[in-house]
C-alpha positions as CSV (number, residue, x, y, z in Angstrom):
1,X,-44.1,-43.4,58.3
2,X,-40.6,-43.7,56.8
3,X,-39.1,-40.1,55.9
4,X,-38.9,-40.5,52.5
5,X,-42.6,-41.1,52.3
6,X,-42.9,-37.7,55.0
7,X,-41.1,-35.8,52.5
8,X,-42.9,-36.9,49.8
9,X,-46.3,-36.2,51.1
10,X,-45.1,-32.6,52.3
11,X,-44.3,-31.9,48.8
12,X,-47.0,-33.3,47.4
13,X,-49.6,-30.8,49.7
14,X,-47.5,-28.1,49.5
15,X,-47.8,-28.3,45.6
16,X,-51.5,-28.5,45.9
17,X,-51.6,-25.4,48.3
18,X,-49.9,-23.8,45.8
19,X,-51.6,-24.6,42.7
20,X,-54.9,-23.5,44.8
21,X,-53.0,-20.2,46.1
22,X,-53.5,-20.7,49.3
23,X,-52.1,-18.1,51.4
24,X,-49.1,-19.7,53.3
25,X,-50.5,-17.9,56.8
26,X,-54.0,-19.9,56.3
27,X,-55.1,-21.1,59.9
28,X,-58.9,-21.8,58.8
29,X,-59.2,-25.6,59.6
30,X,-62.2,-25.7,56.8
31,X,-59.9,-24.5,54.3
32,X,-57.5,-27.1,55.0
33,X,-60.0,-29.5,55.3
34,X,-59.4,-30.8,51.4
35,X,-55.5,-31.5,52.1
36,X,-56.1,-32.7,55.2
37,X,-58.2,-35.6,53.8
38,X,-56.1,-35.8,51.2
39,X,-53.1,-37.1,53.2
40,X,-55.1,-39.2,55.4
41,X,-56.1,-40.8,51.9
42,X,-52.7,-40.7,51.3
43,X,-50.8,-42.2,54.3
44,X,-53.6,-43.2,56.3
45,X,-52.7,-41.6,59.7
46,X,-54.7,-39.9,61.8
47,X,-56.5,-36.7,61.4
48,X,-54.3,-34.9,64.1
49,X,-51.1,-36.4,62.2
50,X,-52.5,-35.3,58.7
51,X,-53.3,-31.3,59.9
52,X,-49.9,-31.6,61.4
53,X,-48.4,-32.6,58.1
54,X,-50.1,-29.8,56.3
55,X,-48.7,-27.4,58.7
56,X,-45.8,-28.7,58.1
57,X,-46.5,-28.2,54.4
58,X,-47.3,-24.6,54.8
59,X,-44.1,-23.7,57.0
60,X,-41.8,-25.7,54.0
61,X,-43.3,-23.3,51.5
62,X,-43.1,-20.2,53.7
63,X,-39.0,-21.1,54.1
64,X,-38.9,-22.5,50.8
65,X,-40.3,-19.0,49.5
66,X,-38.4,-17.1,51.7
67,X,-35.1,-15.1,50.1
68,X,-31.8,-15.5,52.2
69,X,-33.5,-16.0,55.6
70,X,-31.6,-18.2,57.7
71,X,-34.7,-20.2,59.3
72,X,-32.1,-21.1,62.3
73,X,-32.1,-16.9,63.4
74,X,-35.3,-16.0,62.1
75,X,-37.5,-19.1,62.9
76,X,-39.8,-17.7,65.4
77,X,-40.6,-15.2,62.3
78,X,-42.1,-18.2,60.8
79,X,-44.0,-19.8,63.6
80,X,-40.8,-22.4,64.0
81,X,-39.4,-23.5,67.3
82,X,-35.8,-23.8,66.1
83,X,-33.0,-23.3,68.5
């Protein structure tokens, strides 16, 4: 999948998870489920790669939402393995 399309579909979920207040700490696979199959629809990859993506989504939204943390120092706050 090209990045542009990546980025895309990150956005795209992480809108929906918003719109349908998800919390942003949400680990239940069942209520995932909906934008998990979404971006299979979507991209059509594979399950696996789809709950990765939404992970992905939450983690964007938890640094996007975030107020002057620098996700480099503070990544492990967020679950992130940055170095």
């Amino acid at each position: 999948m090209e990045e542009k399309q990546h980025n895309a579909q990150i956005e795209k979920i992480a809108t929906m998870l918003t719109d349908d207040n998800v919390s942003l700490d949400e680990q239940d696979l069942q209520k995932l489920q909906k934008y998990k199959d979404q971006t299979v629809s979507d991209c059509n990859i594979s399950e696996d790669d789809a709950i990765k993506m939404v992970y992905e989504a939450l983690l964007y939204l938890k640094l996007k939402n975030s107020s002057g943390v620098d996700p480099i120092q503070k990544g492990d706050q967020f679950g992130a393995g940055f170095s």
